[in-house]
N, C-alpha and C positions, 0 to 999 in steps of 0.2 A: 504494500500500500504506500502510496504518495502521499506526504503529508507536509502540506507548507506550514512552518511553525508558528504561524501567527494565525493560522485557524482550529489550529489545533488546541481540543478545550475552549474552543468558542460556536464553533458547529461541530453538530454530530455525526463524522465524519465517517464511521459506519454506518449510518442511515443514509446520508447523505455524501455519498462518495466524488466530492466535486477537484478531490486534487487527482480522480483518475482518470482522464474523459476516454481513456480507449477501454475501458470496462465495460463488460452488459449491464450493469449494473447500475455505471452513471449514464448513458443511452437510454435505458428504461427510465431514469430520472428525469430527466430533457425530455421523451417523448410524453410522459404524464402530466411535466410543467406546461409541455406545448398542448397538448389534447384541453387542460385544463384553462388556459388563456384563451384558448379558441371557442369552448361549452360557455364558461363564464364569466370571461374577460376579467380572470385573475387566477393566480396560481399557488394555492394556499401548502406553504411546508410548515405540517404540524412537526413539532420538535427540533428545529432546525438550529436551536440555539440551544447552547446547552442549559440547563439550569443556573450552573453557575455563572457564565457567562450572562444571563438574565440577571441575575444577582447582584453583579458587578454595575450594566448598566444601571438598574434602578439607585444602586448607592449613589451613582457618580453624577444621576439626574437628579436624586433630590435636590441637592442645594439648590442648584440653576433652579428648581421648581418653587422652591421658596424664597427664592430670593426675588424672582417674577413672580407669586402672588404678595409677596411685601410692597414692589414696585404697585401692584395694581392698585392694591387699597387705598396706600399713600396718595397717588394719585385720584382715585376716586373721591379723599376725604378731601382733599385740597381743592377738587374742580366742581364735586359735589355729582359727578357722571363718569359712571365708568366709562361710557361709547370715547369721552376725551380723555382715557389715561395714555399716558404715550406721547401726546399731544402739546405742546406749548401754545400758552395761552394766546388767545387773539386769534391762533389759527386757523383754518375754516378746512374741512374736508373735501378732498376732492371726488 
């Protein structure tokens, strides 16, 4: 198995054999993605991250998440609307 180190332990690399493309394996992967884009114009890979890899983004999104709902409020208390958080005052929407 092919295994580029920077996916490994972030996709699930046996389910999801994407560092082998001469496999039946990842072929059968591709032809499902495509069969799948084509029925419903999107191509769902259940498990395709690993856990922990899921784990790691959520740790490393919280802050960024809270630190833009802290932006939002602030801005909401100060302009009295949320539609203008983001916004400097006077501004008008295009």
């Amino acid at each position: 198995m092919i295994t580029a180190p920077e996916y490994e332990g972030v996709v699930d690399l046996r389910r999801y054999p994407i560092g082998e493309p001469a496999s039946q394996e990842y072929q059968a992967l591709v032809r499902g993605c495509q069969d799948q884009l084509r029925d419903r114009g999107v191509a769902r890979l259940d498990g395709f991250l690993t856990p922990d890899a899921v784990r790691e983004m959520l740790t490393q999104a919280s802050p960024a998440a809270r630190a833009r709902s802290r932006f939002s409020a602030a801005s909401t208390l100060s302009t009295g609307s949320p539609r203008s958080a983001g916004r400097a005052r006077g501004s008008t929407r295009c």
